[in-house]
ROSE-143099 format. One line per field, with one value per residue: x, z, y of N, C-alpha, C in turn; residue in three letters. Coordinates in steps of 0.1 Angstrom, whole numbers, plus 5000, padded with zeros to 4 digits. Layout:
% residues N
n_east <- (X, ...) $
n_up <- (Z, ...) $
n_north <- (Y, ...) $
ca_east <- (X, ...) $
ca_up <- (Z, ...) $
ca_north <- (Y, ...) $
c_east <- (X, ...) $
c_up <- (Z, ...) $
c_north <- (Y, ...) $
rest <- (Ala, ...) $
% end
This chain:
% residues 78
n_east <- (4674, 4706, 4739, 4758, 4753, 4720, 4691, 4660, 4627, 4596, 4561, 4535, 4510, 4481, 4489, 4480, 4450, 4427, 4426, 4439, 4452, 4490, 4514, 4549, 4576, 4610, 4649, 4668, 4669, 4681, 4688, 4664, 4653, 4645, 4619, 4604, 4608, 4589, 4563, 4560, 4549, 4528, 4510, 4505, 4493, 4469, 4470, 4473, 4502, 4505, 4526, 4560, 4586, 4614, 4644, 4667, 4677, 4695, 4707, 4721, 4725, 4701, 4675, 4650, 4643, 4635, 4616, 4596, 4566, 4555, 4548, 4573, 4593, 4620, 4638, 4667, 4688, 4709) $
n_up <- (9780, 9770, 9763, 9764, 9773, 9782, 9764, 9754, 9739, 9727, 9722, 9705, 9726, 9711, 9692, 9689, 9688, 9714, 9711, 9689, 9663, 9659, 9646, 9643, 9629, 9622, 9615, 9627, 9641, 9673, 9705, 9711, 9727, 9720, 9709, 9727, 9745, 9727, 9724, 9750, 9753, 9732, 9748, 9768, 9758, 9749, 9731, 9709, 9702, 9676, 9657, 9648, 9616, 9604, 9586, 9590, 9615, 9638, 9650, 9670, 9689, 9712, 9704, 9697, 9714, 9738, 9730, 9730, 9719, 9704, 9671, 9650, 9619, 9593, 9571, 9566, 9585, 9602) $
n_north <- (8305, 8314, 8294, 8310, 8337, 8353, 8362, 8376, 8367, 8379, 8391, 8407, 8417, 8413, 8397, 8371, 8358, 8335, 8309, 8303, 8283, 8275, 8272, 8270, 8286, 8279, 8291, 8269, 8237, 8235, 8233, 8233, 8253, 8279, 8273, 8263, 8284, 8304, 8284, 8284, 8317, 8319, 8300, 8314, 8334, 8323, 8307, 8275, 8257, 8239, 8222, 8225, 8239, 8239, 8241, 8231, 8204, 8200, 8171, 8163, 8174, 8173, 8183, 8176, 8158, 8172, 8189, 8173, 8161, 8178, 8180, 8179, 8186, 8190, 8198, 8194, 8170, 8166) $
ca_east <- (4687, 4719, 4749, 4768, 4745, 4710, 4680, 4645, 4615, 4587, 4547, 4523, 4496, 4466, 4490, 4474, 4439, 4425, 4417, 4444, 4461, 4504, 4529, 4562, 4586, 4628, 4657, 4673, 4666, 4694, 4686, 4651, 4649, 4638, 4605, 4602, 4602, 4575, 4552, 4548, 4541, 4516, 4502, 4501, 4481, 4456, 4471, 4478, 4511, 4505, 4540, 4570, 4592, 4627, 4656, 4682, 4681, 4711, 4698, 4728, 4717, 4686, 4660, 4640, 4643, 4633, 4604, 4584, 4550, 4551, 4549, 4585, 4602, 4628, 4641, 4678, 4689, 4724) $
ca_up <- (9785, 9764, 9770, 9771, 9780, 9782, 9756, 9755, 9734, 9730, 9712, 9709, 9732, 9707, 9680, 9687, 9696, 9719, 9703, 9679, 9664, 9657, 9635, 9651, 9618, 9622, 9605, 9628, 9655, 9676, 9716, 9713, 9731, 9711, 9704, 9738, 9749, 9717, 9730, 9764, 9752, 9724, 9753, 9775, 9747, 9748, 9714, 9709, 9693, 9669, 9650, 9643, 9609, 9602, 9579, 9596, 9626, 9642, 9662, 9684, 9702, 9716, 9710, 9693, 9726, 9746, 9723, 9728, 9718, 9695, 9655, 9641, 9608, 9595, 9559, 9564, 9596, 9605) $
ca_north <- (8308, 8306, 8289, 8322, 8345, 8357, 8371, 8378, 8368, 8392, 8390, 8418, 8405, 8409, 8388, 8354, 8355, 8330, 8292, 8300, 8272, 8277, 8263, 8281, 8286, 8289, 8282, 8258, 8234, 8228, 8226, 8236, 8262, 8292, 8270, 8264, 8304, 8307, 8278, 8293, 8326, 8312, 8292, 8324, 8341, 8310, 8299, 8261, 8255, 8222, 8221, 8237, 8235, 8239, 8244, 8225, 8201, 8197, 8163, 8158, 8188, 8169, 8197, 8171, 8151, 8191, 8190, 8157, 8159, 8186, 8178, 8186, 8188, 8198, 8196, 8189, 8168, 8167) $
c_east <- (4698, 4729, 4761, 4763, 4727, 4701, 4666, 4636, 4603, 4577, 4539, 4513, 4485, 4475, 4481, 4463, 4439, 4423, 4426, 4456, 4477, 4511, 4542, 4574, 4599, 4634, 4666, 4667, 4674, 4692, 4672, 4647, 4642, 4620, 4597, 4594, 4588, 4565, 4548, 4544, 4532, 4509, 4497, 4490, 4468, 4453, 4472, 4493, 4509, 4513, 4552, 4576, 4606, 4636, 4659, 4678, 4692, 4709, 4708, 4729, 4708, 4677, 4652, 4637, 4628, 4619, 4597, 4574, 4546, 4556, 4558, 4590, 4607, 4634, 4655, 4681, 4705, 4728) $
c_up <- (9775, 9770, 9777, 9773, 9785, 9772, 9758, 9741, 9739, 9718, 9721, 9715, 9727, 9696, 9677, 9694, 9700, 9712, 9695, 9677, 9655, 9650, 9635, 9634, 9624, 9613, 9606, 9644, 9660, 9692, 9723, 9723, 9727, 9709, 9717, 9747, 9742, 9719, 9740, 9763, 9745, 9736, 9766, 9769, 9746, 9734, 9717, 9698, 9685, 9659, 9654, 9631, 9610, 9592, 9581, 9605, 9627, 9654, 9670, 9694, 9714, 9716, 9708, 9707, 9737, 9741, 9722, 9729, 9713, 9679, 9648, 9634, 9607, 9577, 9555, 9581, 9596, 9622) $
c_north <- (8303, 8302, 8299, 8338, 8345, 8362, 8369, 8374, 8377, 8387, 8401, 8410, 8405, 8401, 8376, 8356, 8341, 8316, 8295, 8287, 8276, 8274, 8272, 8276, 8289, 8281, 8271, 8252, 8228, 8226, 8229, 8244, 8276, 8288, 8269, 8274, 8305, 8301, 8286, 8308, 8326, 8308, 8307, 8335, 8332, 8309, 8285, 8263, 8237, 8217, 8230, 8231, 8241, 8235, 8228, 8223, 8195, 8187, 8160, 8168, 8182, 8180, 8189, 8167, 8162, 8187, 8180, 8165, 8169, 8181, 8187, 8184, 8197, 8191, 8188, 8181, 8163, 8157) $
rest <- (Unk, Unk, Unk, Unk, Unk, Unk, Unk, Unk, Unk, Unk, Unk, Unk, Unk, Unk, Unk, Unk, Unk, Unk, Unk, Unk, Unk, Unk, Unk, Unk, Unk, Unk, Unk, Unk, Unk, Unk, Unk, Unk, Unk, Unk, Unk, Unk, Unk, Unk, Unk, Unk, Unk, Unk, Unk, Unk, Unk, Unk, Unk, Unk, Unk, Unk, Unk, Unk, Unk, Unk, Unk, Unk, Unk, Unk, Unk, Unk, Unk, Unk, Unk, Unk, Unk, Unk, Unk, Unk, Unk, Unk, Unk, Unk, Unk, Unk, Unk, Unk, Unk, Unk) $
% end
């Protein structure tokens, strides 16, 4: 959900076979949501997500917070 509206995420359902393991790429992490959406459809495909990387975190957001217990970097942190 965004703050001022609505959008969708979408994966072809043979993308990620079954036991696959993840590493979710973007270019910013700011209230961790987008990774969020992409875990549970990874995990709905019966992938594992076991990171994500990033650009740019924007940590007074708290996405890091959003995202406990997933392995995150991030290149620049702000």
């Amino acid at each position: 959900m965004l703050e001022y509206g609505e959008n969708s995420l979408e994966l072809h359902p043979d993308l990620i076979p079954a036991g696959s393991k993840v590493v979710i790429h973007d270019d910013v992490l700011a209230t961790g949501g987008t990774v969020e959406a992409i875990s549970k459809l990874v995990a709905q495909l019966g992938g594992e997500v076991v990171g994500a990387c990033f650009i740019i975190e924007l940590s007074f957001l708290g996405g890091r917070e959003k995202l406990a217990g997933t392995d995150l970097h991030a290149l620049i942190t702000y």
